[in-house]
C-alpha positions in Angstrom: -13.3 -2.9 -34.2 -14.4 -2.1 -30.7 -12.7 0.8 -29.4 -12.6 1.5 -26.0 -12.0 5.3 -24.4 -10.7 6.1 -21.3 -10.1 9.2 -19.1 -7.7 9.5 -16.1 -7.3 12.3 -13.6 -4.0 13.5 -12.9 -2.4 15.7 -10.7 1.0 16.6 -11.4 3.5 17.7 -8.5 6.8 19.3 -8.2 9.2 19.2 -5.0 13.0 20.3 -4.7 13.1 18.9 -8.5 11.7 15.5 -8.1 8.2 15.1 -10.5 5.4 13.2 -9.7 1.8 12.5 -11.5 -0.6 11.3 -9.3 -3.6 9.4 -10.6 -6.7 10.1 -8.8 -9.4 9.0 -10.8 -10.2 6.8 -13.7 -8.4 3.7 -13.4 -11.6 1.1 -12.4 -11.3 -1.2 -9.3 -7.5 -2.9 -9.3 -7.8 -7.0 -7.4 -6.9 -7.2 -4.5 -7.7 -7.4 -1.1 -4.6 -5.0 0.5 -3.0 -2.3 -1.3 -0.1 -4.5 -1.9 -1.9 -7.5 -3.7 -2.9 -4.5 -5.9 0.6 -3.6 -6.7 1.6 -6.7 -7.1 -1.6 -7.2 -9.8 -0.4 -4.4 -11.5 3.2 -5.6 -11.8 2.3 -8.8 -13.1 -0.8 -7.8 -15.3 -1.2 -4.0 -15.8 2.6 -2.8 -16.6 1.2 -0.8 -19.9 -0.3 1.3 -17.1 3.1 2.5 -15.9 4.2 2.3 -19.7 1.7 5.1 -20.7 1.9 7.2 -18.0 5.8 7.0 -17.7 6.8 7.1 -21.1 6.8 9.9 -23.9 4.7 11.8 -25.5 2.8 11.5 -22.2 5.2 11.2 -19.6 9.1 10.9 -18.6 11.2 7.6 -17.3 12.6 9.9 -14.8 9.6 10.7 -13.2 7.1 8.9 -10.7 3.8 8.0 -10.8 1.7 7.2 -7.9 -1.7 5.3 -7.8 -4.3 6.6 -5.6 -6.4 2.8 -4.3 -9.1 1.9 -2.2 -7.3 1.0 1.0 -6.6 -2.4 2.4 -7.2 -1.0 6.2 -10.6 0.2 7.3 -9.1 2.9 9.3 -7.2 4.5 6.2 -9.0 7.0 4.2 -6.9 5.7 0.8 -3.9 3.5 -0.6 -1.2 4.3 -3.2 1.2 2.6 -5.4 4.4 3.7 -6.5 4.9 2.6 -9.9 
């Protein structure tokens, strides 16, 4: 059984009550050639993504997470996804 290990960098945030993990490293390169073809890649194909990092023993429905991607402008320094 191949078993495959992965390691994601996280930054949990706090503001006026509302949590957010933001996922800066780990997750390899996502298709797409703008930020939103990569959400939308993700919503159709990568949903356990959100799953993990949304529900418990590692996360919490009511909270957001947001993607840090390569951007789809080459004037912007980065992209993110809300999932």
């Amino acid at each position: 059984m191949l078993r495959r290990e992965c390691s994601l960098e996280l930054i949990d945030t706090q503001s006026g009550g509302d949590v957010s993990r933001i996922v800066v490293a780990g997750i390899g390169p996502i298709p797409g050639a703008t930020v939103r073809e990569k959400a939308r890649y993700l919503q159709d194909e990568g949903d356990g993504l959100r799953r993990l990092l949304l529900s418990e023993p590692y996360g919490d429905p009511a909270m957001s997470v947001d993607l840090i991607v390569e951007p789809g402008h080459a004037e912007a320094q980065a992209g993110y996804i809300i999932m």
